[in-house]
TORVO-157568 format. One record per residue: residue number from 1; residue in one letter; y, x, z of N, C-alpha, C, O, CB in turn. Coordinates in nm, 3 decimals, m for minus. Each point is the difference from the previous one (the first is absolute). Glycine has a CB too. Layout:
residues N
R, NUM, a, Y, X, Z, Y, X, Z, Y, X, Z, Y, X, Z, Y, X, Z
...
//
This chain:
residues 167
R, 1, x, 10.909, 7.413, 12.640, m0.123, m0.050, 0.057, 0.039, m0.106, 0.104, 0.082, 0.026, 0.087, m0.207, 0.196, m0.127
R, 2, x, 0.071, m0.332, 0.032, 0.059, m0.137, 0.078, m0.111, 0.059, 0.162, m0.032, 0.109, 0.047, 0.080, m0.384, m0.319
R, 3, x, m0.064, 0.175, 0.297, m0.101, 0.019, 0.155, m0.149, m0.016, m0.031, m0.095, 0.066, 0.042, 0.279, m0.184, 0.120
R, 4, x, m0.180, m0.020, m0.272, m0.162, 0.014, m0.001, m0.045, 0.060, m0.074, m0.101, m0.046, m0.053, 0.073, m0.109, 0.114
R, 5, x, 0.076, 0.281, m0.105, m0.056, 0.086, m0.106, 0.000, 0.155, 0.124, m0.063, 0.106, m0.001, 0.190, m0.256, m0.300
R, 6, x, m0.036, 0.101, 0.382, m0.044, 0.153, 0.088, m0.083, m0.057, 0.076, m0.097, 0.070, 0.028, 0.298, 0.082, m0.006
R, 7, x, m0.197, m0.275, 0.031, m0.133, m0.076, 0.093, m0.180, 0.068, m0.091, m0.099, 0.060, 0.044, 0.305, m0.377, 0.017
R, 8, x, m0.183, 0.286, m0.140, m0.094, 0.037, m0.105, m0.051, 0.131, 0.009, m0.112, 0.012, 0.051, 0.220, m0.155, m0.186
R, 9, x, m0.034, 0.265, 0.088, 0.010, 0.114, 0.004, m0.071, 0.022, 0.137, m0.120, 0.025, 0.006, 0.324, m0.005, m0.166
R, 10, x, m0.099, m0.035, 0.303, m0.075, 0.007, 0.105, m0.112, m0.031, m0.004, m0.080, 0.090, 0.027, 0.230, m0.108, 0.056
R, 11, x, m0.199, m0.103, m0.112, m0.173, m0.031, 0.066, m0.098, 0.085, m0.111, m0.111, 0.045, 0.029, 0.152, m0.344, 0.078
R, 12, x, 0.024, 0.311, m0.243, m0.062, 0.118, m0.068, m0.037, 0.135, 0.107, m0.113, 0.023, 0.043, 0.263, m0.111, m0.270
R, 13, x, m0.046, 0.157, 0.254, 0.023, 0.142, 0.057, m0.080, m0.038, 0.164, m0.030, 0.102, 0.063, 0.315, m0.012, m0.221
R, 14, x, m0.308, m0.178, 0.202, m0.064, m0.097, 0.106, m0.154, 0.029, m0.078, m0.086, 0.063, 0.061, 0.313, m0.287, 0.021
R, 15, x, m0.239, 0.201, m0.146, m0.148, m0.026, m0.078, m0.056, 0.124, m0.031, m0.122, 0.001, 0.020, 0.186, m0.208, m0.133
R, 16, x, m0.017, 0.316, 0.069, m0.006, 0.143, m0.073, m0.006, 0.068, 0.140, m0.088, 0.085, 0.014, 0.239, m0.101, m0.269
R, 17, x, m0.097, 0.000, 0.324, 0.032, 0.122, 0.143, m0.148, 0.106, 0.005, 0.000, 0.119, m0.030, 0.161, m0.336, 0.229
R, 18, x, m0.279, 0.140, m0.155, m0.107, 0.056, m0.014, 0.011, 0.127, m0.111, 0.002, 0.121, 0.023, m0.105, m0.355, 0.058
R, 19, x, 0.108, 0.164, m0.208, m0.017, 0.103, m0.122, 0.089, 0.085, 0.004, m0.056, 0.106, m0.029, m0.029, m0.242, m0.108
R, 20, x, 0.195, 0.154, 0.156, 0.141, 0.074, 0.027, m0.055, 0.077, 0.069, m0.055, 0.097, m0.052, 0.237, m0.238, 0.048
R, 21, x, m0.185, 0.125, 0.144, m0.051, 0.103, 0.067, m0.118, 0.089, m0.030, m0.006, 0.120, 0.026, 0.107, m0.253, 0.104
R, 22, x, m0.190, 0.064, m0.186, m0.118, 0.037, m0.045, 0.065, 0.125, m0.066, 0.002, 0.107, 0.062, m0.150, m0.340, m0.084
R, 23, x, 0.202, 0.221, m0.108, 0.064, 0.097, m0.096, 0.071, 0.087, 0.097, m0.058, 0.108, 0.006, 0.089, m0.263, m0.218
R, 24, x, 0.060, 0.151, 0.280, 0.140, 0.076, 0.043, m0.156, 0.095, 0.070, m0.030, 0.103, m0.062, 0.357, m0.302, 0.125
R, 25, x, m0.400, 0.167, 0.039, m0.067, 0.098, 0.078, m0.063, 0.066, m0.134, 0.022, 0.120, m0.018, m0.070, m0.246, 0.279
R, 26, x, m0.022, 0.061, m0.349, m0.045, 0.094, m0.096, 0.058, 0.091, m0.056, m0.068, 0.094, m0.040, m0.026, m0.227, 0.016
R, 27, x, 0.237, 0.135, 0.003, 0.074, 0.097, m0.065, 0.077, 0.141, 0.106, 0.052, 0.108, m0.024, m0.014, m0.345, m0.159
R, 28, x, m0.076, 0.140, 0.333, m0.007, 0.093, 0.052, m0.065, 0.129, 0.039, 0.029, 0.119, 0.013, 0.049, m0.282, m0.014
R, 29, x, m0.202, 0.065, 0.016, m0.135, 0.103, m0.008, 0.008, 0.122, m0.152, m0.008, 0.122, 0.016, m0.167, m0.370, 0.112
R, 30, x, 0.186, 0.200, m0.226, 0.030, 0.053, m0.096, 0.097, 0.130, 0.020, m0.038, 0.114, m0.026, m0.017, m0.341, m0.067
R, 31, x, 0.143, 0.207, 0.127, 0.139, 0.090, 0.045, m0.064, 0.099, 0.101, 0.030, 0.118, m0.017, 0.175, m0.319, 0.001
R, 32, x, m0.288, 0.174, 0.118, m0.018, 0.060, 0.092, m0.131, 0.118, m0.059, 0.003, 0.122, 0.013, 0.106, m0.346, 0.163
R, 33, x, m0.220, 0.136, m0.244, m0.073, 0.100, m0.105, 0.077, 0.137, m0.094, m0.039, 0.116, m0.018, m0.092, m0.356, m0.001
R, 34, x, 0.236, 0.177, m0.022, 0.065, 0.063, m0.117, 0.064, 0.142, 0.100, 0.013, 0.110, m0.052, 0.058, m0.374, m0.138
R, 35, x, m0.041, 0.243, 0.313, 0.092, 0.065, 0.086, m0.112, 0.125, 0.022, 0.011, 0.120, m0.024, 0.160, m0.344, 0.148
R, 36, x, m0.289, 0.142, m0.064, m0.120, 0.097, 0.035, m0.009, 0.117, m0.092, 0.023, 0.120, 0.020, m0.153, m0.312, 0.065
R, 37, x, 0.082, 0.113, m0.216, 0.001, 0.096, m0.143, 0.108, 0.114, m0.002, 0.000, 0.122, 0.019, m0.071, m0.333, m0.157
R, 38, x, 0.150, 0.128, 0.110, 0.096, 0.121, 0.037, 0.079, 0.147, 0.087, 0.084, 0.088, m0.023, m0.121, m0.278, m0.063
R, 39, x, m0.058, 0.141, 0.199, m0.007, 0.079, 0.135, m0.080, 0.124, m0.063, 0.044, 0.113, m0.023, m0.052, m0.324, 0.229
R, 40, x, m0.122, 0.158, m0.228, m0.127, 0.073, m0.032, 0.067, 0.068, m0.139, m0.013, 0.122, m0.008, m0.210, m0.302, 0.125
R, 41, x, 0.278, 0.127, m0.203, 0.059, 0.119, m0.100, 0.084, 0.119, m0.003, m0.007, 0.101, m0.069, m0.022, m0.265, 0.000
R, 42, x, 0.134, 0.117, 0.184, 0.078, 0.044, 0.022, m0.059, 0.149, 0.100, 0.047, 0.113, m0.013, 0.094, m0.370, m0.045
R, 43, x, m0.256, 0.218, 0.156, m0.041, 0.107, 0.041, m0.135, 0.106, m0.042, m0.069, 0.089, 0.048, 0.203, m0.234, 0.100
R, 44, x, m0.114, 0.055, m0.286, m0.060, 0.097, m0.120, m0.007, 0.008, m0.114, m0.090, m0.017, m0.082, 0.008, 0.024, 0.190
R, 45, x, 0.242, 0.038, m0.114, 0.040, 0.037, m0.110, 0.033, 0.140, 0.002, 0.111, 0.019, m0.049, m0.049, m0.236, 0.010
R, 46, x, m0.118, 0.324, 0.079, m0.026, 0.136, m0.022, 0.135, 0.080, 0.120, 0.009, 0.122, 0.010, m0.126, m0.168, m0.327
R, 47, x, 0.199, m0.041, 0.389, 0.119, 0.025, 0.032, m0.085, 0.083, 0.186, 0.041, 0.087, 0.077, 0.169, m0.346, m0.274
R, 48, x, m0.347, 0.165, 0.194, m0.059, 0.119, 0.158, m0.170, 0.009, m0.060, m0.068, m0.062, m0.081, 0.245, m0.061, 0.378
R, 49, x, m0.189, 0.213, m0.225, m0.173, 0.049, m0.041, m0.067, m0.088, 0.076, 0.058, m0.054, 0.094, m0.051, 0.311, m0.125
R, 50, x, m0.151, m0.289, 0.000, m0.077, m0.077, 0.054, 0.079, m0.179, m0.020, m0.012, m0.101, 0.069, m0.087, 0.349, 0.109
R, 51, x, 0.171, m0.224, m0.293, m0.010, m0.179, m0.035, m0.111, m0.061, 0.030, m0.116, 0.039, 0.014, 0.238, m0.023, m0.193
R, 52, x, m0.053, m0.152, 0.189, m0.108, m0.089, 0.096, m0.064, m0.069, m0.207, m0.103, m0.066, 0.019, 0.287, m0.044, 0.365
R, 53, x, m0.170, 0.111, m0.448, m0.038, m0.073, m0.136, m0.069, 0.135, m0.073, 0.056, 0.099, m0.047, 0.167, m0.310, 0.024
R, 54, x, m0.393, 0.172, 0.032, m0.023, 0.099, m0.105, m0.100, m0.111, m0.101, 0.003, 0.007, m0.122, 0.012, 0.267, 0.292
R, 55, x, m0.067, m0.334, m0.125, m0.126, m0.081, m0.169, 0.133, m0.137, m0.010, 0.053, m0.030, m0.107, m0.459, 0.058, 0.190
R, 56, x, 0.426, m0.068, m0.003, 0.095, m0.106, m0.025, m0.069, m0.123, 0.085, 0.069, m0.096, 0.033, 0.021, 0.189, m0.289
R, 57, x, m0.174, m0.087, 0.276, m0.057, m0.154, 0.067, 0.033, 0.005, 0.153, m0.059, m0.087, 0.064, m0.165, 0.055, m0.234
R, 58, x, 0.281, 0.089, 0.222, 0.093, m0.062, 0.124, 0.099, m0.095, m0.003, 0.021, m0.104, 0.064, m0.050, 0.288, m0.004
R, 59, x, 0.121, m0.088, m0.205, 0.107, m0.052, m0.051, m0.053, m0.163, m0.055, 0.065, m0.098, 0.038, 0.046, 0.369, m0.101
R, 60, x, m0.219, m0.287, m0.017, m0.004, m0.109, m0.098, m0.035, m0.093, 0.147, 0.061, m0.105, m0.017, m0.155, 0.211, m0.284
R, 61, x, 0.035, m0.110, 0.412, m0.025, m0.055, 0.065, 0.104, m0.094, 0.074, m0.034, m0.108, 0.049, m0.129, 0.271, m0.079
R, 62, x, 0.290, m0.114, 0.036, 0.080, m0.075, 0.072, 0.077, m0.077, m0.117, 0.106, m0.055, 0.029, m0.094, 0.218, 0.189
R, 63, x, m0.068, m0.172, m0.372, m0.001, m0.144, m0.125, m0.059, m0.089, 0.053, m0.107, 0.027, 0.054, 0.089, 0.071, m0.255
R, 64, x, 0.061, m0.212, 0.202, m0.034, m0.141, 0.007, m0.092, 0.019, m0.138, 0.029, 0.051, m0.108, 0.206, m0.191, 0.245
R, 65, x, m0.367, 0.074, m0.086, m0.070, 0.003, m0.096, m0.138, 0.067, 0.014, m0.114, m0.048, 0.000, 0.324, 0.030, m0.102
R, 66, x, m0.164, 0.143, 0.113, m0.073, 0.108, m0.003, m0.160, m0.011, 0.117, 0.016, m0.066, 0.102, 0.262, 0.198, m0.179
R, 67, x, m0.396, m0.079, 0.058, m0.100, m0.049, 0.078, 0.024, 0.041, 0.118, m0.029, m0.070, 0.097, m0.117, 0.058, m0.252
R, 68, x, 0.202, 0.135, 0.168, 0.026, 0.046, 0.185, 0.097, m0.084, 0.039, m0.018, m0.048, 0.112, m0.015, 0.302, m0.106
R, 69, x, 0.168, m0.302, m0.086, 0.059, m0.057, 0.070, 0.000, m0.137, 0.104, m0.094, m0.080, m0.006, 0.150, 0.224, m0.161
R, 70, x, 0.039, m0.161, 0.247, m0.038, m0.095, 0.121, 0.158, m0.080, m0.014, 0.114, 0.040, 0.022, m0.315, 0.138, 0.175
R, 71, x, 0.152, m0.293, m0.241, 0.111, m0.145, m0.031, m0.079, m0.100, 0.033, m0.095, m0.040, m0.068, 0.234, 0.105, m0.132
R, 72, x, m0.089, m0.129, 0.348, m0.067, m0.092, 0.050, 0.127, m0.104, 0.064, 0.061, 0.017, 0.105, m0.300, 0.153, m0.066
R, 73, x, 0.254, m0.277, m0.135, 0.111, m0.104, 0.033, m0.043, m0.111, 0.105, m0.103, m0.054, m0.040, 0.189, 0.090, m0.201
R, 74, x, m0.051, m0.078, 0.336, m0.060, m0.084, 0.106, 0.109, m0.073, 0.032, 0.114, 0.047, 0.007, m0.287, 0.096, 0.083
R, 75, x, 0.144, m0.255, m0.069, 0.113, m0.162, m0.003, m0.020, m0.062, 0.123, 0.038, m0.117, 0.008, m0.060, 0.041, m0.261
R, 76, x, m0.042, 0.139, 0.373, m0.040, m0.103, 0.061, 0.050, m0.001, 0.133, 0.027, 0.110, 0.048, m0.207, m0.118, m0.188
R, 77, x, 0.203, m0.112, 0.224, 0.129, 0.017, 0.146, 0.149, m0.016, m0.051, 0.093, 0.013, 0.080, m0.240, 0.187, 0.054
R, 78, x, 0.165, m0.223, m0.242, 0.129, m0.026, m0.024, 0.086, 0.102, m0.013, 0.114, 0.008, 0.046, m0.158, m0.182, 0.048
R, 79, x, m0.026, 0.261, m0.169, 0.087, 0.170, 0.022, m0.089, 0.044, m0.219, m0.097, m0.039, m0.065, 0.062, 0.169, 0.526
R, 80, x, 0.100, m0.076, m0.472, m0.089, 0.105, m0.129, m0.026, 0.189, 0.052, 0.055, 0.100, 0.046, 0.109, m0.284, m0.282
R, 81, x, m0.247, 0.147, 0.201, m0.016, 0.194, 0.055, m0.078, 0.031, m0.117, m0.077, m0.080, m0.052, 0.046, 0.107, 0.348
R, 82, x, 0.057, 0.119, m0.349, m0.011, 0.082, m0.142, m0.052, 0.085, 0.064, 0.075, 0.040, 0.089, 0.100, m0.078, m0.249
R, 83, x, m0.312, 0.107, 0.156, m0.023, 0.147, 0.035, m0.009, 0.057, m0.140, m0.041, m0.052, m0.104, m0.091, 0.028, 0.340
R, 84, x, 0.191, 0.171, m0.207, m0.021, 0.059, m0.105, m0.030, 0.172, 0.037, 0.073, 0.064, 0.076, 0.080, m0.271, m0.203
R, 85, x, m0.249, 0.253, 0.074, m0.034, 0.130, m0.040, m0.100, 0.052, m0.036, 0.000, m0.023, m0.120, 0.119, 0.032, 0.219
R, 86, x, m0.212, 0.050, m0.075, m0.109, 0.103, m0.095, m0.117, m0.004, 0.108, 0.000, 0.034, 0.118, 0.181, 0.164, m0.265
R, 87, x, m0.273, m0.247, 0.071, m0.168, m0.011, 0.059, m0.048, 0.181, 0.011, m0.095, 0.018, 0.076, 0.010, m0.310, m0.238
R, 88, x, 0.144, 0.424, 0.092, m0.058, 0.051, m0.046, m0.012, 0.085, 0.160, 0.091, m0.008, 0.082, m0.034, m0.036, m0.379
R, 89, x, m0.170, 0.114, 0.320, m0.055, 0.028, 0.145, 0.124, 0.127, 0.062, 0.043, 0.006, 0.115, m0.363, m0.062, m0.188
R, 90, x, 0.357, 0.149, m0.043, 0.040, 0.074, 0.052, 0.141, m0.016, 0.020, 0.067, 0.081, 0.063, m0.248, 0.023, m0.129
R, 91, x, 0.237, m0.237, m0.002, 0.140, m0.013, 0.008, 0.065, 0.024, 0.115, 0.098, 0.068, m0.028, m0.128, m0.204, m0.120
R, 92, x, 0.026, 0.115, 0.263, m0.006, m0.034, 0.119, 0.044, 0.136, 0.077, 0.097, 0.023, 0.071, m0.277, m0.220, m0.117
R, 93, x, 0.084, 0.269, 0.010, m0.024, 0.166, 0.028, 0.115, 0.082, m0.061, 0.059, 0.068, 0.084, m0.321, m0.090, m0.098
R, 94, x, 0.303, 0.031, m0.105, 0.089, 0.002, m0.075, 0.166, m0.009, 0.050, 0.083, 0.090, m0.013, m0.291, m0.173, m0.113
R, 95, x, 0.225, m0.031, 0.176, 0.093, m0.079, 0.061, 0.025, 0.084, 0.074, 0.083, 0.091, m0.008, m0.134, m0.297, m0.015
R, 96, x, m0.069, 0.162, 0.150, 0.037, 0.033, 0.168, m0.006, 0.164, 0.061, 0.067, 0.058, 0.086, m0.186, m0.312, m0.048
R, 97, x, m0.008, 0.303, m0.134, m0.027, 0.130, m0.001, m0.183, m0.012, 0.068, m0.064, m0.103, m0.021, 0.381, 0.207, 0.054
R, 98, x, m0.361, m0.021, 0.023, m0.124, 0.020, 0.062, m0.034, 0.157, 0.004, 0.069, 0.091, m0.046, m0.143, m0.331, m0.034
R, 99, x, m0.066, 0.247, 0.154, m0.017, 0.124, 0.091, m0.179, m0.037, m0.077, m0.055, m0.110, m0.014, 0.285, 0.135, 0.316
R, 100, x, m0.275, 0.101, m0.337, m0.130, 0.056, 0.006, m0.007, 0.110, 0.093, 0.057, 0.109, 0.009, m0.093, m0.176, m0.232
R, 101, x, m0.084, m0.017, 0.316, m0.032, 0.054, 0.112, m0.104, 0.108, m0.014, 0.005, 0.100, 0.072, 0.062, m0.306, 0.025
R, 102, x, m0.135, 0.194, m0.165, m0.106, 0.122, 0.005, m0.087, 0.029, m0.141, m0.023, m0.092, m0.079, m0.005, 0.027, 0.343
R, 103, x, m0.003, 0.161, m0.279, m0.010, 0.020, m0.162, m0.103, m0.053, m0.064, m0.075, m0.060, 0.078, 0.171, 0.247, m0.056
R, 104, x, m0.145, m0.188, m0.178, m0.101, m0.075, m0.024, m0.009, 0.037, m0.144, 0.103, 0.033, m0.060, m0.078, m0.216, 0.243
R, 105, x, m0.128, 0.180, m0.236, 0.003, 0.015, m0.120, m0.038, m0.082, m0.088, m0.100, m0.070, 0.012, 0.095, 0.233, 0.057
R, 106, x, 0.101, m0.160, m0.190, m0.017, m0.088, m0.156, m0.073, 0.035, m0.078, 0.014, 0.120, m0.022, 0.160, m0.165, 0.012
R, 107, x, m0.278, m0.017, m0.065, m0.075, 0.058, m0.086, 0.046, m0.047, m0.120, 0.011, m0.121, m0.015, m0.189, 0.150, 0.156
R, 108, x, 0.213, 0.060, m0.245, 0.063, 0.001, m0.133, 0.023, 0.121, m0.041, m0.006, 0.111, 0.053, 0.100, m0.301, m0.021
R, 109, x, m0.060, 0.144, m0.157, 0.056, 0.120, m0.130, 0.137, 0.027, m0.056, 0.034, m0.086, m0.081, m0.232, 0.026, 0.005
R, 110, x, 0.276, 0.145, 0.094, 0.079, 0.007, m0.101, m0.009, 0.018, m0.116, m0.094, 0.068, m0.041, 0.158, m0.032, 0.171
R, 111, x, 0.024, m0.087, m0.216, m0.014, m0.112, m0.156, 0.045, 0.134, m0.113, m0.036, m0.004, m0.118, 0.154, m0.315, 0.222
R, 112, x, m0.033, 0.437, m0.044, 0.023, 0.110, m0.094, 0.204, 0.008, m0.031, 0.087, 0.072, m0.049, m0.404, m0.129, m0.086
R, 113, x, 0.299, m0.064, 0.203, 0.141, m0.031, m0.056, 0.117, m0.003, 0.141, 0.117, m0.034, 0.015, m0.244, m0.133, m0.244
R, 114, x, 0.056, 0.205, 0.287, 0.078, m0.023, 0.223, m0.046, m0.129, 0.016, 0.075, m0.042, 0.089, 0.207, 0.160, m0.052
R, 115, x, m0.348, m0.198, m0.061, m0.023, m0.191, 0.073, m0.155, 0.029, 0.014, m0.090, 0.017, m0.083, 0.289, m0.235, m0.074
R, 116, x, m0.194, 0.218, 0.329, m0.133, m0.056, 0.063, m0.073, m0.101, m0.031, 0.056, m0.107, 0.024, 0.028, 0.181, 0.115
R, 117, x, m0.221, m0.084, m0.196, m0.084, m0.109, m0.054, m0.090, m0.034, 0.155, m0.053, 0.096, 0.057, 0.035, m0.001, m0.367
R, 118, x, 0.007, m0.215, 0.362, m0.070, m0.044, 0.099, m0.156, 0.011, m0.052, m0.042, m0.087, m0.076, 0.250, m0.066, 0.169
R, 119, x, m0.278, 0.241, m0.060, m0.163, m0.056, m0.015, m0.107, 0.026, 0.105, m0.024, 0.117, 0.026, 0.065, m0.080, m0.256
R, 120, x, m0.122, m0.152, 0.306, m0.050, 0.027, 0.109, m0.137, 0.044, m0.034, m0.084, m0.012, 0.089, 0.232, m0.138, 0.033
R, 121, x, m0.187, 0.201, m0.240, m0.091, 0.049, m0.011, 0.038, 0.173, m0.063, m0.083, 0.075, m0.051, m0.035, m0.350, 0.040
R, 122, x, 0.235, 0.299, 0.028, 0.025, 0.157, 0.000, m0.033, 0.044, 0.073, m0.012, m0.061, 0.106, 0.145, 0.072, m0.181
R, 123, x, m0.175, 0.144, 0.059, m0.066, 0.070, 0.072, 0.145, 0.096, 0.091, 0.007, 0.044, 0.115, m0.271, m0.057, m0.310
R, 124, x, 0.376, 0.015, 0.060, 0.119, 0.019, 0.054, 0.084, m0.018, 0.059, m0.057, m0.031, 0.105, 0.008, 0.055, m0.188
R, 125, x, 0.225, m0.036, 0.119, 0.060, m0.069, 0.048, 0.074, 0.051, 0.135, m0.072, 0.080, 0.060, m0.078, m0.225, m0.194
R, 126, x, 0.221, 0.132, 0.170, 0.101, 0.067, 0.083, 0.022, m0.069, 0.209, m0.005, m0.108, 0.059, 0.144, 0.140, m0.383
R, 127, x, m0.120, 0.083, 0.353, 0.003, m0.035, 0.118, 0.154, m0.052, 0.048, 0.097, 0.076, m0.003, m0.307, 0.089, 0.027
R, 128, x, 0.219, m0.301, 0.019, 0.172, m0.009, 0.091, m0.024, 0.066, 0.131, m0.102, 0.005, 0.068, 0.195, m0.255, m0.153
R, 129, x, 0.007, 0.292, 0.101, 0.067, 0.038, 0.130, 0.089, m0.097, 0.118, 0.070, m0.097, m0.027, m0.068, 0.288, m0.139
R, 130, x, m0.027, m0.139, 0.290, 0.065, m0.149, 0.066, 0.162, 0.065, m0.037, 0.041, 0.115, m0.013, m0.246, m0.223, 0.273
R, 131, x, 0.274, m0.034, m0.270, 0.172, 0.016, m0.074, 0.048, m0.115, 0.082, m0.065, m0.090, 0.054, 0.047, 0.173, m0.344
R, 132, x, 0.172, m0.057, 0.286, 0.036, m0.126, 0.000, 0.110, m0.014, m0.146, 0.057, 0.095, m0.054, m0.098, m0.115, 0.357
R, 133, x, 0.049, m0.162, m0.354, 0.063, 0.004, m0.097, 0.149, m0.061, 0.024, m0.025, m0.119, m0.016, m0.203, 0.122, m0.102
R, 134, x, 0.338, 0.003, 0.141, 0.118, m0.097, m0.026, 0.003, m0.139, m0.068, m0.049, m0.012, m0.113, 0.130, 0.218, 0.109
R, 135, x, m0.044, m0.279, 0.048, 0.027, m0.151, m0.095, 0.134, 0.014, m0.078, 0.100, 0.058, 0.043, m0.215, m0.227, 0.143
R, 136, x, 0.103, 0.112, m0.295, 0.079, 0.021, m0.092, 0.113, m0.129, 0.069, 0.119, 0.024, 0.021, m0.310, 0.095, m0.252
R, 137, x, 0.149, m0.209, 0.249, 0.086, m0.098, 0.052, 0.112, m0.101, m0.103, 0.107, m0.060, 0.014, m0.140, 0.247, 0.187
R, 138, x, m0.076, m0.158, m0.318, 0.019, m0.060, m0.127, 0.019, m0.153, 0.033, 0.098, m0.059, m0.045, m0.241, 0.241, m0.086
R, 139, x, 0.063, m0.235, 0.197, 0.039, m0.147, 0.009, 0.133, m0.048, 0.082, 0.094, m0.073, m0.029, m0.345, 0.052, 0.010
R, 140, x, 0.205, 0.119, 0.169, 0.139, m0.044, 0.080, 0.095, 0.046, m0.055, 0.090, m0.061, 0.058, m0.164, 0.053, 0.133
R, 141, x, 0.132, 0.084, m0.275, 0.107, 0.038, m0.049, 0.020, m0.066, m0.140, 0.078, 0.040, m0.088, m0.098, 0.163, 0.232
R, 142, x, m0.048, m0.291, m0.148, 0.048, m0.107, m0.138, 0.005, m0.131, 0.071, 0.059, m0.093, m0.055, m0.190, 0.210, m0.165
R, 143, x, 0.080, m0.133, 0.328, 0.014, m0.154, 0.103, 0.159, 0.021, 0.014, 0.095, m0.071, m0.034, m0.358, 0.045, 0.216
R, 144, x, 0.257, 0.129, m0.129, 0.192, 0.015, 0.104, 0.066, m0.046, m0.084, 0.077, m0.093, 0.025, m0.048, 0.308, 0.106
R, 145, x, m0.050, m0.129, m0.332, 0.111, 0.003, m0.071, 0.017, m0.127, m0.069, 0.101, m0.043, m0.055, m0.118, 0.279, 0.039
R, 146, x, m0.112, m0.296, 0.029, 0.010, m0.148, m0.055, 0.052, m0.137, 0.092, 0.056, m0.104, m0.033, m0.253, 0.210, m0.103
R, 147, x, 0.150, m0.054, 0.264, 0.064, m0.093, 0.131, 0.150, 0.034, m0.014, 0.067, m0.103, 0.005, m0.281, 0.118, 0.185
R, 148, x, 0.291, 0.100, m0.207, 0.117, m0.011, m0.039, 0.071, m0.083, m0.095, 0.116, m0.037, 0.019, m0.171, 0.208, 0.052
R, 149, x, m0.005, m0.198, m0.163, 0.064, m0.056, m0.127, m0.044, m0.172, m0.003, 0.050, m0.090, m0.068, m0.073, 0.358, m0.079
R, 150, x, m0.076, m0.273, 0.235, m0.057, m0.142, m0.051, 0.050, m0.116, 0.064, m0.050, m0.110, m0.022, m0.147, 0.215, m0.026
R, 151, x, 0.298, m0.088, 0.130, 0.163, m0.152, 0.031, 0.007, m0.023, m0.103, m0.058, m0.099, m0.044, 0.235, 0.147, 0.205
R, 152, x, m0.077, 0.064, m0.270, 0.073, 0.004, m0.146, m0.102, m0.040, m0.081, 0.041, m0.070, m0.093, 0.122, 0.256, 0.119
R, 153, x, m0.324, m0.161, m0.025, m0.047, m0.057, m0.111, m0.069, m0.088, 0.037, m0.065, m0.046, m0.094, 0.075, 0.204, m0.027
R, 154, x, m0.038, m0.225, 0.250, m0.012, m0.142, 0.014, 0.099, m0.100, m0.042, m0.022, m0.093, m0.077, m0.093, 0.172, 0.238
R, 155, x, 0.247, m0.047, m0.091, 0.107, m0.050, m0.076, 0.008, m0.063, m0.146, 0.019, m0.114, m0.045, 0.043, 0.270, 0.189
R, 156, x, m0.092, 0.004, m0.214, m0.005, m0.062, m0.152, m0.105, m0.073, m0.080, 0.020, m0.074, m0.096, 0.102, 0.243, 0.098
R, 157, x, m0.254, m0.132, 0.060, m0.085, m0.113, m0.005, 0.028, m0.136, 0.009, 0.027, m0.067, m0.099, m0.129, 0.215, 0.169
R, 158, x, 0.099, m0.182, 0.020, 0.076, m0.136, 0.061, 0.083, m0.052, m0.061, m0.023, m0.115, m0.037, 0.004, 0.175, 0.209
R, 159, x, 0.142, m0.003, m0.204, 0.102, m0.047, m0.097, m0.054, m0.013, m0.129, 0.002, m0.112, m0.052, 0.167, 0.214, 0.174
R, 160, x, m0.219, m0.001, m0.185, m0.100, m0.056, m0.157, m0.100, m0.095, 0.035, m0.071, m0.052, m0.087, 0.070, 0.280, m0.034
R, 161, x, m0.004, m0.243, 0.186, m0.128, m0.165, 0.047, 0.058, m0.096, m0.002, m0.051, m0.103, m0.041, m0.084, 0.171, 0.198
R, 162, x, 0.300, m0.062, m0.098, 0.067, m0.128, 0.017, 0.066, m0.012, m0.107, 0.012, m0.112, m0.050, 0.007, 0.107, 0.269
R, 163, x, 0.032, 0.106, m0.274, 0.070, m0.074, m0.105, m0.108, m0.050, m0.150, 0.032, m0.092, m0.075, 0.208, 0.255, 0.179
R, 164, x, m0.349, m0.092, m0.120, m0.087, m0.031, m0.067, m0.027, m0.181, 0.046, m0.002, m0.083, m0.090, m0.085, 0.378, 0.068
R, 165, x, 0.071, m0.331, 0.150, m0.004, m0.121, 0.008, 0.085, m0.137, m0.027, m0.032, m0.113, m0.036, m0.075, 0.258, 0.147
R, 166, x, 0.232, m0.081, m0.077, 0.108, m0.100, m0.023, 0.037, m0.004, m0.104, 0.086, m0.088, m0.009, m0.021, 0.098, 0.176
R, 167, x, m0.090, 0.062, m0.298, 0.016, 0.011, m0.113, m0.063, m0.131, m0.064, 0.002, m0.016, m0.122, 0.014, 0.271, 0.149
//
């Protein structure tokens, strides 16, 4: 490669930077979803009682894609920022844990099969008790394990970007 063919290259990889980055944060975000998922499987996969995964739409929520999920890419100030996680109300609760303070009752049916049916026009339906619940800590414990690893896979990002370019 003489000079004006890496001169070239440069103002290419000069030209792309935007999109590069664009991608590399996307695949991060991606990684960091995939990590979540995996948290949430891992702490219910039958290995403790009261798994945090029982219909699955917590889980499907932290998919890119998915309607609960939350992927919001922002370009602006000269920085990229990726939020990523789950619209879904109780996610949160889940996570961090929470406290019912005083009791109240649900009106519904059970279905015959153990799964509570919500209906606010039952005459039935069960009373909670004030509790408190634990946070599973599903997210922070897939942030840590992914903040660990993500030098090495920025790294390799980066390097498949560049050499994809100079090619």
């Amino acid at each position: 490669m003489d000079f004006k063919q890496f001169e070239e290259r440069m103002r290419r990889l000069n030209k792309n930077a935007p999109e590069i980055m664009q991608r590399i944060v996307y695949q991060l975000g991606e990684e960091l979803l995939n990590a979540v998922t995996d948290e949430i499987l891992n702490q219910a996969d039958g290995k403790e009682p009261n798994g945090v995964l029982d219909t699955g739409t917590l889980l499907n929520s932290f998919s890119k894609g998915d309607s609960s999920n939350v992927w919001v890419f922002d370009r602006e100030r000269d920085t990229l920022t990726l939020e990523v996680g789950s619209n879904l109300t109780y996610a949160e609760h889940v996570n961090d844990g929470y406290t019912i303070d005083k009791s109240y009752f649900v009106p519904g049916y059970w279905n015959g099969v153990g799964k509570f049916i919500y209906d606010p026009s039952a005459k039935g339906g069960f009373m909670v008790k004030p509790r408190s619940f634990i946070g599973r800590k599903y997210f922070d414990i897939a942030l840590k394990n992914f903040q660990g690893g993500m030098k090495t896979l920025l790294e390799k990002l980066l390097q498949a970007e560049l050499e994809r370019m100079v090619k």
